[in-house]
TORFIMAR-890856 format. One record per residue: residue in one letter; x, y, z of N, C-alpha, C in turn. Coordinates in steps of 0.02 Angstrom, whole numbers, plus 50000, padded with zeros to 5 digits. Layout:
AXYZXYZXYZ...
This chain:
X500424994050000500005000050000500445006350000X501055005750030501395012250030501675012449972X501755006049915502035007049861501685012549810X500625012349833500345012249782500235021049814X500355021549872500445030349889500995031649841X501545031149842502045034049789501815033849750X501615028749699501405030049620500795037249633X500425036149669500025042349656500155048749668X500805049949713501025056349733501765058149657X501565057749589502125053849550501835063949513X502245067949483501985072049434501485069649375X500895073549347500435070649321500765071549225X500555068849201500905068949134500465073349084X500875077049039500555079348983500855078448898X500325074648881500375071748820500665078148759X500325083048774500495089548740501215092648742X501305093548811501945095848835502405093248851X502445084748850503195079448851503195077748781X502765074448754503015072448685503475076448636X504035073648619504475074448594504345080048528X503885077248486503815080448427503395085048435X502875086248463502485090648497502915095748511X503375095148544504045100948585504195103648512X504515101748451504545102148409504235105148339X503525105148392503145108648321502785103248276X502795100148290502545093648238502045089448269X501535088148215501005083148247501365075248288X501185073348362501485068648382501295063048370X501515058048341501295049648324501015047448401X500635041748394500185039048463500825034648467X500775036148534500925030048571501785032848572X502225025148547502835027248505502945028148444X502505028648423502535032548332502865037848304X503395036148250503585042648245503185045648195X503205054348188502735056348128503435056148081X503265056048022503745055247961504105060347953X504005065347943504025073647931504605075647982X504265074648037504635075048090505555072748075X505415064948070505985062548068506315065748031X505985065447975506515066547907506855074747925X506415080047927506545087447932507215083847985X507195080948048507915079048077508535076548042X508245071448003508915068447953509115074447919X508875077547863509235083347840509595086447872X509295091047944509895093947971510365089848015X510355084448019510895079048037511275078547974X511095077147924511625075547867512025080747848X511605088147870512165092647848512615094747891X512375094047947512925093648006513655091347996X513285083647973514005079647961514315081347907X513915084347852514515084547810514955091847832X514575098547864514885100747887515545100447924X515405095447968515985094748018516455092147983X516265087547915516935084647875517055086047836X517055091347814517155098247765517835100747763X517905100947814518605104147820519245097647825X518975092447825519405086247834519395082547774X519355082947714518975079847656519745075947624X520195080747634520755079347635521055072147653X520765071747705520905066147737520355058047706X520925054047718520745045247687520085044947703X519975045047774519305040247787518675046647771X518835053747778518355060047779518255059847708X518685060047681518545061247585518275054347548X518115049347611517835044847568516935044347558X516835050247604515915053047591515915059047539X516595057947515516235066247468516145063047397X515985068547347515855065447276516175064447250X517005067147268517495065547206517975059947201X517855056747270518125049547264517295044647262X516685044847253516305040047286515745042647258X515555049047201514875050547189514605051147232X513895050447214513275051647285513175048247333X513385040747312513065035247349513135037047432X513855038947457513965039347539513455042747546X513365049147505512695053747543512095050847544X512005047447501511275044747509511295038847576X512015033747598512045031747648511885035247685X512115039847701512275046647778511745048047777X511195050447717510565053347737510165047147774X509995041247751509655035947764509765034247847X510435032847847510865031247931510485037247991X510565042147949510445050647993509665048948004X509175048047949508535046347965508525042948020X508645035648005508585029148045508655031148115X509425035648123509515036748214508775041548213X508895045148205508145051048190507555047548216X507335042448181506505038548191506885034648284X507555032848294507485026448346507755034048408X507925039348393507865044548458507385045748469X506905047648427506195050248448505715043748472X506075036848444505375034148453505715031948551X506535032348559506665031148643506525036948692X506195042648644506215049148685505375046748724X505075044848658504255044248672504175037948710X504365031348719504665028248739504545028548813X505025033248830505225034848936504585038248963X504265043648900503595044448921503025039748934X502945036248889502515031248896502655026448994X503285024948984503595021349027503195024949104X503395031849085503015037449169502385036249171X502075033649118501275034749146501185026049196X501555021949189501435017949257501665016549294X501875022349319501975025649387501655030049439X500925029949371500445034049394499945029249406X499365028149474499155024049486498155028449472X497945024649443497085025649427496585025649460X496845018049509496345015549548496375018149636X495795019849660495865022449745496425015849758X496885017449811497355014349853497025009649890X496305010449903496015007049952495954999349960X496254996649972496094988349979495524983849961X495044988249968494364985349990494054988149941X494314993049889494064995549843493794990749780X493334989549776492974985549691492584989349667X492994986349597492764989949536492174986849500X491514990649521490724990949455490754995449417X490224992949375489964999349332489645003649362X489485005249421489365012349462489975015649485X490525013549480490985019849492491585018549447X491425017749395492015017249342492075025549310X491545030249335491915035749337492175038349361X492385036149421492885038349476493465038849459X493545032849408494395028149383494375033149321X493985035649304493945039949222494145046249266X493965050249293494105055249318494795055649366X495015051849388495715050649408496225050049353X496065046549313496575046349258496585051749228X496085057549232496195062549196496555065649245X496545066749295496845070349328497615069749324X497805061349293498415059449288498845062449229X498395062149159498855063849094497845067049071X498285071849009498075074648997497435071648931X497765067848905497425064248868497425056048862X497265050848876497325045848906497265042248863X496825043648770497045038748706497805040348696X498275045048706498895042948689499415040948730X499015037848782499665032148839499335024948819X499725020048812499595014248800499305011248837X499295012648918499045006648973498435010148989X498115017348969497655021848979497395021348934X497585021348863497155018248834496875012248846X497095006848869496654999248869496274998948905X496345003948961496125002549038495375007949016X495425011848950494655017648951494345012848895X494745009048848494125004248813494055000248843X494324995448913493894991148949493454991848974X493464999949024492945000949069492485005849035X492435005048962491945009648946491475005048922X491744998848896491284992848899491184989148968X491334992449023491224988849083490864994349098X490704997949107489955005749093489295003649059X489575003149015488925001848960488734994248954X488944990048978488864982748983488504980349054X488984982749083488934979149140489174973249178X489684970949124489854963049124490654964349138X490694959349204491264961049228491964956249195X491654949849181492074945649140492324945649076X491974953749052492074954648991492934958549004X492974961749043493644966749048494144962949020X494384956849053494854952949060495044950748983X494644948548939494374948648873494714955148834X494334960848843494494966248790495304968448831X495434967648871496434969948887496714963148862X496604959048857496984953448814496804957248721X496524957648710496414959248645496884965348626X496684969848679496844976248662497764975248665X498014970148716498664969148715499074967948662X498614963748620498564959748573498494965148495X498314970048499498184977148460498724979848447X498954981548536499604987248538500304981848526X500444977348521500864972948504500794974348427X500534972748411500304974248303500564979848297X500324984548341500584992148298501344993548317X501544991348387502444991148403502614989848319X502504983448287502984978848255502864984648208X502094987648181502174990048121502484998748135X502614998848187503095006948189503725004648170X504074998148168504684997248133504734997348068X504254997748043504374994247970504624999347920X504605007147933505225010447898505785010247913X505835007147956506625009447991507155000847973X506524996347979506524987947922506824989347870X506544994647830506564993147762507334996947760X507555004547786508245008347787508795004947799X508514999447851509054993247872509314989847804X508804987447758509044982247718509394989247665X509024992647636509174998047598509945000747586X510225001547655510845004647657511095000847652X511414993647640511974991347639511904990847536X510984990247530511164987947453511304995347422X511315000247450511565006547411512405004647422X512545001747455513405001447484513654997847413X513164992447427513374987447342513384990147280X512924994047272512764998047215513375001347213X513655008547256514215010847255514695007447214X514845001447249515395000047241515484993647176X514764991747137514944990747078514774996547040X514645003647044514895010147007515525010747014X516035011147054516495012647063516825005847011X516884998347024517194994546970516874995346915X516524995446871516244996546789516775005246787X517025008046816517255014446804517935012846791X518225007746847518925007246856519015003146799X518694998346769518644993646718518654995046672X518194999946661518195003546567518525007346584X519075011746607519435014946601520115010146609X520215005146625520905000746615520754999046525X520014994646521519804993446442520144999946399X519915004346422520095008846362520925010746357X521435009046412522025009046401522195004146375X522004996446379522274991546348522144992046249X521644994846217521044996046170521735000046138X521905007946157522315013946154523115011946132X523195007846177523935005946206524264999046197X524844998446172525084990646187525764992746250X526134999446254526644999146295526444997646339X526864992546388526654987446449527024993746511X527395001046510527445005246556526685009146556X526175010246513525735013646521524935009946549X525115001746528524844997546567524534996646633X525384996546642525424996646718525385002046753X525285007846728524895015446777524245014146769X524085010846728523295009846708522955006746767X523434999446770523204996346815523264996446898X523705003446899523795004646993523165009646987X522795012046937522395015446934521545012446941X521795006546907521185001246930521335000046994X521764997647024521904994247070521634999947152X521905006247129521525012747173520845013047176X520625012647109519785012947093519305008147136X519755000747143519174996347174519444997047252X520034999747269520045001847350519365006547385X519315011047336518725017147329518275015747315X517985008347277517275006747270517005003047335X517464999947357517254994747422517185000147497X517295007347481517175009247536516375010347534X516135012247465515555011847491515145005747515X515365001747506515134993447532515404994747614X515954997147635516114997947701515475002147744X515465006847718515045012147759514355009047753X514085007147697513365002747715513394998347762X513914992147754513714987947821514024989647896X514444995547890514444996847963513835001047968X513455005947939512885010747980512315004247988X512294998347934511644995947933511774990848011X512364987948016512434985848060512384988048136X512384994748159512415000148200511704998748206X511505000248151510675004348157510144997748174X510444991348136510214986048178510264985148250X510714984248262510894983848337510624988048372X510564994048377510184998148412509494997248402X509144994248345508424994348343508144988548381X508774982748389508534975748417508344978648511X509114982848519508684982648596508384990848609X508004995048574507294998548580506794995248575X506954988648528506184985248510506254980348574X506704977748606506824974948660506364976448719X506614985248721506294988248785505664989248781X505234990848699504424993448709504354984848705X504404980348706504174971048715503994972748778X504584973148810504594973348893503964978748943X503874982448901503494990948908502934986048904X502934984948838502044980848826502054977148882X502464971348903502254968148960502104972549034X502294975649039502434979849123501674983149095X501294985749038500754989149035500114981549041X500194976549045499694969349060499854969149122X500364970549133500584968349217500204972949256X500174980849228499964985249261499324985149283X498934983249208498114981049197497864977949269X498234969849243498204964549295498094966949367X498554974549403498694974749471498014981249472X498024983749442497524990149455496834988749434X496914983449366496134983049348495774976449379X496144970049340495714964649348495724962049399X496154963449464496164961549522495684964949581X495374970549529494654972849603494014972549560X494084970349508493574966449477493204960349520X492574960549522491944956249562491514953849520X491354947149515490764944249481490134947649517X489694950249462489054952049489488694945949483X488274949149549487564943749561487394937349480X487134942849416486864939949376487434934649327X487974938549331488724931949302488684928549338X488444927349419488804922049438488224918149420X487424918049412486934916449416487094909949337X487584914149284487414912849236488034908749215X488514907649271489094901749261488804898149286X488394897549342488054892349369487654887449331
């Protein structure tokens, strides 16, 4: 009981004024959703950042291997994609820790002895407002206002247990499908890496072809061919830089998607302790298991 005084003495949340993109100016995705717009307007000024900062270093082996005159576009179109990707997995860990605060906020009276009917399920509606500001964009506030709004209008207490399995079963679907741009950037960037870097050999190639074609002296050959031989050092970087960002950007997405798994569970767990545990068979359910 003194656990469930802390959660309620916890700051009350505002969906308006924590969400990340909201702060930002931008319509906020539910839940952990990112909005698109959002992201992207971030990748741009992330990509120019970076090339900023390596602007002045271009000079250099590993810095001059994102610019165009050893590598064409391809690195940039890596760097923009990579810059997105962190972009969608900061905002979606920013929205994330929010979600995480709202169950810490407790719905139900502290009271022991407290059970939950459909005569005071507006008690639990009016507390939660008091908690966050809008309660369709927290995940465990949402399940907990479509259970008991069919536990209002029903009356049926065995139904709750039912629609938070479902609804669990909902917000699990939409987790997987908030990855699926950030899925697709994963596979994307390494095959732009490939691409690079058979542009870069068909270049180094027809340009040896056209010395051998030109030329039989075997001294002009052989500049030809340290010239090929440079060319495919410079094509494989873009194959480098795809599978290290795609690899990065994997790894980091395995454990965010790690932590909202875990999130989804702690929001059933939460259900479980606040809702379905002061849940009471009425008179007429029990009449009618009988």
């Amino acid at each position: 009981m003194h656990h469930q005084a802390n959660l309620s003495n916890v700051e009350p949340l505002s969906w308006a004024r924590d969400d990340i993109e909201q702060q930002m100016m931008f319509r906020g995705g539910r839940y952990t959703r990112v909005n698109s717009w959002c992201s992207f307007s971030l990748a741009v000024l992330m990509t120019g950042a970076f090339y900023a900062v390596l602007f002045p270093f271009q000079d250099n082996w590993i810095a001059g291997s994102f610019f165009f005159n050893r590598n064409r576009e391809t690195p940039a179109c890596i760097v923009f994609l990579s810059c997105w990707s962190v972009a969608i997995l900061g905002l979606k860990w920013s929205k994330l820790r929010m979600q995480r605060r709202s169950l810490q906020l407790a719905v139900v009276p502290e009271d022991p002895e407290f059970v939950l009917t459909p005569q005071n399920v507006d008690e639990v509606f009016h507390r939660m407002h008091e908690c966050v500001d809008d309660p369709r964009q927290f995940v465990v506030f949402h399940r907990i206002t479509t259970a008991l709004s069919n536990l209002r209008n029903l009356g049926r207490v065995t139904d709750v247990g039912d629609i938070l399995r479902a609804q669990a079963e909902t917000d699990e679907s939409a987790m997987e499908t908030s990855y699926s741009l950030l899925q697709g950037f994963v596979w994307a960037i390494p095959v732009l890496g490939f691409i690079g870097t058979v542009e870069g050999l068909s270049v180094a190639i027809g340009g040896f072809g056209g010395v051998l074609a030109s030329s039989s002296d075997f001294e002009q050959i052989k500049i030809a061919l340290r010239g090929v031989t440079g060319g495919l050092s410079t094509a494989f970087e873009t194959t480098l830089h795809g599978l290290v960002a795609a690899l990065a950007i994997q790894l980091t997405q395995t454990g965010l998607k790690k932590g909202e798994e875990e999130f989804l569970d702690s929001c059933s767990e939460y259900c479980s302790k606040q809702i379905v545990s002061r849940l009471r068979l009425m008179p007429f359910e029990l009449r009618e298991d009988e």
